[in-house]
N, C-alpha and C positions, 0 to 999 in steps of 0.2 A: 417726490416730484417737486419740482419748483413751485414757486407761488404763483408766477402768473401765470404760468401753466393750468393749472387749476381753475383760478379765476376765466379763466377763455373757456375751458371747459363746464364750466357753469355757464358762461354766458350762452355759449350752444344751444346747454340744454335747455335753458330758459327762452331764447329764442325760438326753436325748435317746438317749444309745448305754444306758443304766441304763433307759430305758421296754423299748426293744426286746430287752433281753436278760430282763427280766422276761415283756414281753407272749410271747415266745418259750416260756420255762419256762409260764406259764399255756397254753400251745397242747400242750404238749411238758411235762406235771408230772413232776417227779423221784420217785423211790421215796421213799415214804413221807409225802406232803404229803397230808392229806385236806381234806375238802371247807370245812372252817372255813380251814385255811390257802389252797384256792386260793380263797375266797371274801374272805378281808384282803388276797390279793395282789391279785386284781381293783380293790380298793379304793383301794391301796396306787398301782396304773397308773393310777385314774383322777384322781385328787389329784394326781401326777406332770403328767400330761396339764397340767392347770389351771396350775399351776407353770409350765410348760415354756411355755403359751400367754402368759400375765401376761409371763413372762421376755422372750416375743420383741416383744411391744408395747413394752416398757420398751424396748427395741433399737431397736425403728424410734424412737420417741420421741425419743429420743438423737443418733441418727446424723439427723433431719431438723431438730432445731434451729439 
């Protein structure tokens, strides 16, 4: 497989494990995050989301030409 194939596919996964350890904390908020901070982070996961989706099209894109 290509290299930057690869590379994108890392980058997923690393993002990927970065949504869930946030959507985690927004379930589970740490001392002292109020309602402005878990309202950027929600924000924060769903631009991630978006990212992470764009990122895996660009993947199949790639890997089917």
């Amino acid at each position: 497989m290509k290299e930057y194939i690869l590379r994108m596919q890392t980058e997923e996964k690393e993002l990927n494990d970065r949504i869930n350890k946030a959507v985690k904390a927004l379930q589970n908020p740490p001392y002292g995050i109020d309602d402005m901070g878990l309202h950027l982070l929600s924000k924060q996961i769903d631009a991630m989301k978006v990212y992470s989706d764009v990122l895996h099209q660009r993947i199949e894109y790639e890997v089917k030409k």
